[in-house]
N, C-alpha and C positions, 0 to 999 in steps of 0.2 A: 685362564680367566683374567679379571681385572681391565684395565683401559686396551683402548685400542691405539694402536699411532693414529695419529692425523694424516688426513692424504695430503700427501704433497700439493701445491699450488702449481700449474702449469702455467702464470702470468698472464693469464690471458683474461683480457677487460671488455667486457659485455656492456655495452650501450644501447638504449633503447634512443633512435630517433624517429621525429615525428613528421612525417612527410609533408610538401608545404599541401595548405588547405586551398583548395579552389572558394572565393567570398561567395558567389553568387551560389554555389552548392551547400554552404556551412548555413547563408542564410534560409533558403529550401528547407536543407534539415529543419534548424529552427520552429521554421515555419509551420511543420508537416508534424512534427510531437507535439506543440501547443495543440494543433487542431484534435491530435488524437486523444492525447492527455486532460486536455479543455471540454473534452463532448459531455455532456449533461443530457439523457432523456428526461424528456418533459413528459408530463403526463404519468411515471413511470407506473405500475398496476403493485398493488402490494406481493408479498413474494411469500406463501407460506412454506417455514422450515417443517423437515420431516417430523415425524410423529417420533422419533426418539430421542430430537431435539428438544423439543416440548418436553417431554419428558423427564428428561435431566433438569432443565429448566423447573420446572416444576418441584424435583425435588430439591433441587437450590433455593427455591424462595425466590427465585428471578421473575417469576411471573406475576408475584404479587404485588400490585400498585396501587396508592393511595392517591385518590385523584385529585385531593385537595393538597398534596404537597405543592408547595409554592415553586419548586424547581419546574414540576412537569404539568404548571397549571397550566401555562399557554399552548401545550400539547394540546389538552384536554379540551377549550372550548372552540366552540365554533366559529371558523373563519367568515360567517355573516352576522354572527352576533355582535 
């Protein structure tokens, strides 16, 4: 028992290089994750969580909301009012 020796070092130096970039392909990329990462559905339909999520929620107190807290008044009224 007790320590182990240390392994020997074989000298040997590991470099990561970085191949050269094509411009008009880096700008593609670019291009091609804003679009995917950028996308917003419009319209989007509400989403209800399962029934054991509620649940828990529930009994956390997560689901109780005062509709006159001032935080979550602009939630609460109506976008034609």
């Amino acid at each position: 028992m007790g320590n182990k020796p240390a392994k020997e070092d074989k000298g040997e130096i590991l470099v990561r290089v970085m191949p050269p970039l094509d411009r008009a392909f880096v700008k593609w990329l670019a291009q091609d994750l804003e679009r995917i990462h950028g996308f917003k559905v419009k319209n989007q339909p509400p989403i209800r969580p399962p029934d054991h999520y509620i649940e828990y929620m529930r009994l956390q107190g997560w689901l109780d909301v005062d509709l006159d807290d001032p935080d979550i008044a602009r939630l609460a009224k109506s976008p034609r009012a």
